[in-house]
C-alpha positions as CSV (number, residue, x, y, z in Angstrom):
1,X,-110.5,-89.2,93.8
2,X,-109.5,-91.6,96.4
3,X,-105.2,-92.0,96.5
4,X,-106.0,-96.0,95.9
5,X,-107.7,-95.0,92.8
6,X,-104.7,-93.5,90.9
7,X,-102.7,-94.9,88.9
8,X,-100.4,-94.0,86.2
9,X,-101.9,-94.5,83.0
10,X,-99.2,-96.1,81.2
11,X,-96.4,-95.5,83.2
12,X,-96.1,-92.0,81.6
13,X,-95.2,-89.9,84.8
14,X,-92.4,-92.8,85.2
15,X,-91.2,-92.4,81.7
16,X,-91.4,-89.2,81.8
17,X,-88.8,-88.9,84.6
18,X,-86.7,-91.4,82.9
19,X,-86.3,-88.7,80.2
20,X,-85.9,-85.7,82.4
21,X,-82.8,-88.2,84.2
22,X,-81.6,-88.5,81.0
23,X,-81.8,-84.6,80.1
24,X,-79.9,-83.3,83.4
25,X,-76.5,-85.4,82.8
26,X,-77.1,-85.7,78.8
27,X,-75.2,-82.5,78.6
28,X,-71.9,-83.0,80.7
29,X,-71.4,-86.4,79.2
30,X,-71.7,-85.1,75.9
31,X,-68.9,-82.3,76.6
32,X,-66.6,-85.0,77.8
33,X,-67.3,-87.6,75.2
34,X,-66.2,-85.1,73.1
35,X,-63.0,-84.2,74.2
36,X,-61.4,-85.5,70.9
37,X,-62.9,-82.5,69.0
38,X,-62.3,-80.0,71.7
39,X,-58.6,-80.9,71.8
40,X,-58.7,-81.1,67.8
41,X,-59.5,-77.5,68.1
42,X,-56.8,-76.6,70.3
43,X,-53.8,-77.8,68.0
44,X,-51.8,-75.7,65.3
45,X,-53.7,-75.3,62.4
46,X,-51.2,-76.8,60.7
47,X,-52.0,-80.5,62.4
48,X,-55.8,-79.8,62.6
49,X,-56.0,-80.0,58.2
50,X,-54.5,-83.3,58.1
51,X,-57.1,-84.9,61.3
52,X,-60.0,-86.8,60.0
53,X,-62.6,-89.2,62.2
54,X,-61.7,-92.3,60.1
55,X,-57.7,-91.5,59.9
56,X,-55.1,-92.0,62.1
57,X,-51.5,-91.4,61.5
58,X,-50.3,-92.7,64.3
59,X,-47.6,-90.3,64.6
60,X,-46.8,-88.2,67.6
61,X,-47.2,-84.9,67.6
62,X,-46.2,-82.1,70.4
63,X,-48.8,-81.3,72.3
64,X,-49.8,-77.5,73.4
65,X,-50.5,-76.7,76.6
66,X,-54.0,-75.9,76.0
67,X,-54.4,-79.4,74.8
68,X,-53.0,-80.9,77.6
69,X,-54.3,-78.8,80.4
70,X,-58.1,-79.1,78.6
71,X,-59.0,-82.1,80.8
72,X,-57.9,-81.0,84.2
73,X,-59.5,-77.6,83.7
74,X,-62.7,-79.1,82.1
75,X,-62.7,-80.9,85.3
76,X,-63.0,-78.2,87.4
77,X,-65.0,-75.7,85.9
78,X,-67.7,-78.7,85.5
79,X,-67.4,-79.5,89.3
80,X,-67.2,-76.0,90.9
81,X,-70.5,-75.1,89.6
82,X,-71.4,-78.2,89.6
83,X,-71.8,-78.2,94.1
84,X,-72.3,-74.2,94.1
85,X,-75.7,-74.4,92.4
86,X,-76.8,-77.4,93.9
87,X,-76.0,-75.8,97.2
88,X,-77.9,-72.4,96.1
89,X,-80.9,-74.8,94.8
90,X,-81.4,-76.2,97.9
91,X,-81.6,-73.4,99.9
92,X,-83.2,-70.5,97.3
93,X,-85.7,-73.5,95.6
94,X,-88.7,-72.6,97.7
95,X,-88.1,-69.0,96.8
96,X,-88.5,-69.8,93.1
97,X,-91.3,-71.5,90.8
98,X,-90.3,-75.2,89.8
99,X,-91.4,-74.1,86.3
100,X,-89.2,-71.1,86.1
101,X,-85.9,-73.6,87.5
102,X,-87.0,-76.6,85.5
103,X,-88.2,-74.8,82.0
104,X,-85.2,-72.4,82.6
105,X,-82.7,-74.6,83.1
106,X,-83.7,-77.1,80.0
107,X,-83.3,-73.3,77.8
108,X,-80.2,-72.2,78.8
109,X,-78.7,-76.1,78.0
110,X,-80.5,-75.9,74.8
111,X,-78.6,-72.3,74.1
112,X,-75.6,-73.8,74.5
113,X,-75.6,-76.7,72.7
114,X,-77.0,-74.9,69.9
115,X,-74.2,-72.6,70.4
116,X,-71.7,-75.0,70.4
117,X,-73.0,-77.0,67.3
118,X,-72.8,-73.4,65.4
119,X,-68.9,-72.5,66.7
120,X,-68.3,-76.4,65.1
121,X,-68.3,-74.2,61.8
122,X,-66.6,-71.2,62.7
123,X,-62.7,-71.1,62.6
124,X,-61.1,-69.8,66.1
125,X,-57.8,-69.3,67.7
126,X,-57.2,-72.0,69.9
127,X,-57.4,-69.1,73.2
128,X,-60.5,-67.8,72.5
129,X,-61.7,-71.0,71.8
130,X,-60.6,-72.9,74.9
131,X,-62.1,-70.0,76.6
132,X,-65.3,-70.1,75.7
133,X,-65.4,-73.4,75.7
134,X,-65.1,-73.6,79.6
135,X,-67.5,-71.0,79.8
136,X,-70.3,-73.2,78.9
137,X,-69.1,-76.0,80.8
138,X,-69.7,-73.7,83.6
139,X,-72.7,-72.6,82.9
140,X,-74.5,-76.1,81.4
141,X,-73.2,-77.4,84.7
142,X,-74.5,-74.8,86.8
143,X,-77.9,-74.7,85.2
144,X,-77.6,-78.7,85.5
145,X,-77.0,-78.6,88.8
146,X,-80.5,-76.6,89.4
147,X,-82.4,-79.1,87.1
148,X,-80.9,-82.2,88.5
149,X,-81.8,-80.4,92.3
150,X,-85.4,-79.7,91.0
151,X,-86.2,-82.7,89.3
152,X,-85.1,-85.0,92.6
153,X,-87.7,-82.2,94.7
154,X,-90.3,-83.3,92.4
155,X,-89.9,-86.9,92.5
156,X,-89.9,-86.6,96.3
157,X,-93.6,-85.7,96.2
158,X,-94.4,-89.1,94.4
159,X,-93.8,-92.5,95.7
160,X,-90.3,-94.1,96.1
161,X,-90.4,-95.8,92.6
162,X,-90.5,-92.2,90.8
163,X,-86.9,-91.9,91.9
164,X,-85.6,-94.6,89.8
165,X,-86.4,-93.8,86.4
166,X,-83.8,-90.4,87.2
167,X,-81.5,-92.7,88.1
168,X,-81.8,-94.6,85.1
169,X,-81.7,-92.0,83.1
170,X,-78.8,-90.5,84.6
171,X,-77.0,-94.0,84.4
172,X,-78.2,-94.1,80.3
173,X,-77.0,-90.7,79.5
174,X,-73.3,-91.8,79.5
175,X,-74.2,-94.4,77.3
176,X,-76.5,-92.9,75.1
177,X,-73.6,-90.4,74.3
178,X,-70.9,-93.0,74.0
179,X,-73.3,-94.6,71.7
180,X,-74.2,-91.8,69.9
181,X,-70.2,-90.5,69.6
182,X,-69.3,-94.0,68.0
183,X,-71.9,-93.1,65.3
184,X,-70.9,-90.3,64.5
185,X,-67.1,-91.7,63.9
186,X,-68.5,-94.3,62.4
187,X,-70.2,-92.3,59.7
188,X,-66.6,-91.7,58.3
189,X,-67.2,-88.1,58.4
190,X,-64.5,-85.1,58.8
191,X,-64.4,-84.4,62.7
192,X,-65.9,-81.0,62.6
193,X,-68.9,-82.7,60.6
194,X,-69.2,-85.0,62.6
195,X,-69.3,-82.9,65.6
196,X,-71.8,-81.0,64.4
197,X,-74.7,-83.9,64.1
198,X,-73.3,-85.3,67.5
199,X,-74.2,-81.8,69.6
200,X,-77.8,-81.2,67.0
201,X,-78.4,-84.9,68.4
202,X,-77.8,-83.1,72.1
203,X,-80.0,-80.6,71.1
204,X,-83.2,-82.9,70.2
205,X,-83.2,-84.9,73.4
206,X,-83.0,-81.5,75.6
207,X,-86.3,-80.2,73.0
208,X,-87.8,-84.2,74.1
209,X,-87.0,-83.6,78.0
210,X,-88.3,-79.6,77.6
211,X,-92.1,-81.3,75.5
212,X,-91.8,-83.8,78.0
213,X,-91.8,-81.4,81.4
214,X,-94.9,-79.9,79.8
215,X,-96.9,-82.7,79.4
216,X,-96.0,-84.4,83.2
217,X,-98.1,-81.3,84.6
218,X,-100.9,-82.6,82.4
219,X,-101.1,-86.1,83.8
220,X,-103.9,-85.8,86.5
221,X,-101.6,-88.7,88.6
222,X,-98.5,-85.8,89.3
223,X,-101.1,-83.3,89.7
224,X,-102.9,-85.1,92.7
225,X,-99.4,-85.4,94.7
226,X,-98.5,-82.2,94.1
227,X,-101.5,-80.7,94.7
228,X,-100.5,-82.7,98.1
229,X,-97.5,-81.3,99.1
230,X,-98.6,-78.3,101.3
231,X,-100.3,-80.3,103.3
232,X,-98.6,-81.7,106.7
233,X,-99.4,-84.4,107.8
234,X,-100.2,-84.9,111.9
235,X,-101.1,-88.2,113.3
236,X,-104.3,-88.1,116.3
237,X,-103.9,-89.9,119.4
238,X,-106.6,-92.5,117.7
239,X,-103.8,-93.4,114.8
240,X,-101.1,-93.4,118.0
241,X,-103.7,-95.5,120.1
242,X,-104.3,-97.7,117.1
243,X,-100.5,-98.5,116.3
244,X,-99.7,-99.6,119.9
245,X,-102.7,-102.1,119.7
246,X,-101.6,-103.2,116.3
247,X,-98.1,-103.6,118.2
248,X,-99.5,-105.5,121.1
249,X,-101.6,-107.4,118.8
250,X,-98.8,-108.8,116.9
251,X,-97.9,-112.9,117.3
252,X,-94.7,-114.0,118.8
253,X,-93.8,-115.3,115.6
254,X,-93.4,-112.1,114.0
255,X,-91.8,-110.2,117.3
256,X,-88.7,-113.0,117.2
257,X,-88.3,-112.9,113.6
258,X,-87.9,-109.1,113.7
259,X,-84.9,-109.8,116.5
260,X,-83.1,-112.1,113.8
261,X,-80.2,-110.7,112.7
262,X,-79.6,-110.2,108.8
263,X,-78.7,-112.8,106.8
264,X,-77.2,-112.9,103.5
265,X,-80.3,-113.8,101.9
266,X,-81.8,-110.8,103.3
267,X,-79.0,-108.8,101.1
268,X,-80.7,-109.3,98.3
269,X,-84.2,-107.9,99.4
270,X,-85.2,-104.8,98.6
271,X,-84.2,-102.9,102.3
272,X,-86.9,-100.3,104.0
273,X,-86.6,-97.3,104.5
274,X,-85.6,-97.9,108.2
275,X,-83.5,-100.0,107.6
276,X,-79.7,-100.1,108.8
277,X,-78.3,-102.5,106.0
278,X,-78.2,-99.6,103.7
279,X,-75.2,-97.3,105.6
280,X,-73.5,-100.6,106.0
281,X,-73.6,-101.2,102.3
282,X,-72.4,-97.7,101.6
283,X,-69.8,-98.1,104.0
284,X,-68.5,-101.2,102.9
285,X,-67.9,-99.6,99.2
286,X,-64.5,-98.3,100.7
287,X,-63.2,-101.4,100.3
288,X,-62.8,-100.9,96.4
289,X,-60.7,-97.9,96.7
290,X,-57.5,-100.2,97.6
291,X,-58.9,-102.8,95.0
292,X,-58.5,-100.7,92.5
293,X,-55.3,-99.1,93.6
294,X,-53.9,-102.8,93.7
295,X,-55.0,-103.4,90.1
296,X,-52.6,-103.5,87.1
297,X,-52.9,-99.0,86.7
298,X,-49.5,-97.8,84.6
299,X,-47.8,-96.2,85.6
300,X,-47.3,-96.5,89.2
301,X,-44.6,-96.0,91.5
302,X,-45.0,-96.9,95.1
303,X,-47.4,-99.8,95.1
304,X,-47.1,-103.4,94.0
305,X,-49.5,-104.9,91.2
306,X,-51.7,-107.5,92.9
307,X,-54.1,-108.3,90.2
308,X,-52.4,-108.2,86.7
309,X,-55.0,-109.1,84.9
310,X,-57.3,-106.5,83.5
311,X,-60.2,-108.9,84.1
312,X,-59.8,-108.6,87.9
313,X,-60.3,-104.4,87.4
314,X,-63.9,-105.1,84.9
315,X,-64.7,-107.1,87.6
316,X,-64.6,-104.8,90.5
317,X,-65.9,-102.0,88.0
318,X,-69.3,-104.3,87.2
319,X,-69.7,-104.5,91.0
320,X,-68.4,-100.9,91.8
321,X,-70.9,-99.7,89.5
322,X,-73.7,-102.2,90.5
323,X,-73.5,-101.2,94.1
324,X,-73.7,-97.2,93.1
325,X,-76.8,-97.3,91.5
326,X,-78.5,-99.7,93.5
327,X,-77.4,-98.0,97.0
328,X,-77.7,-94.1,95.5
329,X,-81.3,-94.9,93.9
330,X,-82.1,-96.2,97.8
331,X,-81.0,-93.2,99.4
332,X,-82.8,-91.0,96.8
333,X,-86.1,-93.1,96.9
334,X,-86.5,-93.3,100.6
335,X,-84.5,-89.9,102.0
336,X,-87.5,-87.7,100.9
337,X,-90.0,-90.6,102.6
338,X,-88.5,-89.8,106.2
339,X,-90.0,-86.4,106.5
340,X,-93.0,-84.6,106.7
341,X,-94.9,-84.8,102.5
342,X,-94.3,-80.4,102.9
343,X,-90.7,-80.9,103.1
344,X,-90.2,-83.7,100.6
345,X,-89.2,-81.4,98.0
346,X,-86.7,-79.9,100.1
347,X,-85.1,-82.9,101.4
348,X,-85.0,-84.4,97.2
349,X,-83.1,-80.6,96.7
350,X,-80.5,-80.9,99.8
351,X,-79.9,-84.8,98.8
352,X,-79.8,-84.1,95.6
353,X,-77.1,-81.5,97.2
354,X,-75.0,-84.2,98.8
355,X,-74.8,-86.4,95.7
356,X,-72.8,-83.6,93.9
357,X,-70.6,-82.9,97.0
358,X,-69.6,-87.2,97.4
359,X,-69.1,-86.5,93.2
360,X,-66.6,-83.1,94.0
361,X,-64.8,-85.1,96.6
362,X,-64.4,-88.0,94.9
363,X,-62.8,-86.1,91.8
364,X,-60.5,-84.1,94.3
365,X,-59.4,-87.2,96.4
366,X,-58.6,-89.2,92.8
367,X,-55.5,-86.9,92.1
368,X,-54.5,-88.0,95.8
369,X,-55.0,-92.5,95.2
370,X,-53.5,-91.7,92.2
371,X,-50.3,-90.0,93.7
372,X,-49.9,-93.0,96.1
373,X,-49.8,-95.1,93.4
């Protein structure tokens, strides 16, 4: 079959990633949307009777140091891992089947969640309990780390637009557990109870992304361009001799408007992936670390407030987060493009690499900004 001839039926190798996007951060956002029960489960036993979803007191109560600690340290043991095994995947991933990291990594999440949905029913001291709660934050965000790795080494064997729907799926699994969070505090349920249908709903989307792995290496449209990948790609002196007599062939009025520089209209056009607007793009996002510092953030001690109102800092958020997704799906779409079709899966893996490393720095730099505040 000719590669003009393919197409996929459906879009299902496109939806298909979308769920496997939505599978590799589904997990972590779960974990911290549901820091209310974790801390819950770190207080006397005394205060955790008299806490319901649908009741507040609104009275203070001491917290334990456990409790108050339970964010920072989530923190780390989620971002450790987190660049360790996407440093390991990049380099080991060629040493290991895809189906062994993928299908592996999808059943150890699945373990844990499981896991954790069970301990929502089983009284423990709050020690034990913090402790193996970290533990599989470290290991769903190792495993992650692999999947998320793998998964951007397999879109790099399709074309650009198969990175994307990861992307999306990433962006939707912070809202999807949000969403799904506000349900179950909604349903006006006691907080372990509702706990518990909030991680089994966990647990059905990672069985979806796991049914939907299997059924990608069924679609003849993946198979083609994987079957693809070990071949490299050489271009003849007849390609070379061809591309310097397209290039002499070329009118005038295309060489000049190549020499134009950028205008803003050209902003807004989807960039190549040659193209040097991107860095300058990603450069230019530095500008919303002082933005934000400058908004109205209590409490602060060393800088002034320069925009009070909270609508200046939803603002700068709506653009912030605008310009992430747009600029990170470019770099993942066209970073695999710039090298040989062998080594696309490699460069997806070491990219995928660098995302978690800007991620770990950002989170360490934050306590910095903060502190100048």
């Amino acid at each position: 079959m000719e590669v003009h001839e393919l197409k996929d039926i459906n879009n299902g190798v496109w939806f298909i990633f979308f769920i496997l996007g939505l599978g590799t951060l589904l997990p972590w956002n779960f974990f911290m949307t549901a820091t209310m029960y974790f801390t819950s489960r770190l207080r006397d036993p005394s205060q955790m009777e008299a806490i319901s979803v649908n009741v507040t007191s609104g009275e203070w109560h001491h917290r334990s140091l456990l409790e108050a600690k339970f964010n920072n340290v989530m923190t780390l043991c989620a971002m450790l891992p987190l660049l360790a095994f996407t440093c390991l995947n990049s380099i080991l991933h060629q040493r290991i089947p895809q189906n062994f990291r993928v299908m592996g990594s999808l059943g150890v999440i699945l373990v844990v969640f499981l896991l954790t949905a069970i301990l929502v029913k089983i009284e423990m001291a709050p020690l034990p309990f913090f402790t193996l709660t970290m533990i599989k934050i470290i290991i769903i965000n190792s495993f992650g780390a692999i999947l998320q790795g793998s998964l951007f080494g397999m879109a790099g064997l399709l074309p650009t637009k198969y990175t994307t729907p990861i992307m999306s799926g990433q962006g939707l699994a912070g809202t999807f557990a949000a969403f799904s969070m506000i349900c179950a505090i909604a349903s006006g349920s006691e907080i372990n109870d509702a706990a518990f249908g909030y991680f089994i709903t966990a647990c059905a989307v990672i069985i979806l992304a796991i049914m939907s792995y299997v059924a990608l290496h069924k679609l003849e449209f993946y198979q083609y361009y994987k079957s693809q990948s070990g071949n490299r790609v050489s271009e003849t002196k007849l390609d070379l001799l061809k591309k310097e007599n397209a290039a002499e062939n070329k009118p005038a009025f295309n060489q000049a408007e190549e020499k134009q520089t950028v205008s803003m209209l050209n902003i807004f056009k989807k960039p190549g992936k040659d193209s040097k607007l991107v860095p300058i793009l990603l450069v230019a996002r530095v500008i919303f670390v002082p933005l934000f510092m400058l908004c109205n953030v209590q409490p602060r001690l060393n800088l002034p407030v320069f925009f009070k109102h909270d609508a200046w800092f939803i603002v700068f958020m709506i653009f912030f987060a605008f310009s992430n997704g747009y600029l990170a799906s470019l770099c993942m779409c066209f970073g695999p493009k710039k090298v040989s079709p062998h080594e696309a899966e490699t460069a997806g893996a070491i990219m995928a690499f660098f995302l978690s490393l800007g991620l770990a720095l950002g989170a360490s730099l934050s306590f910095l900004f903060r502190g100048l505040v």
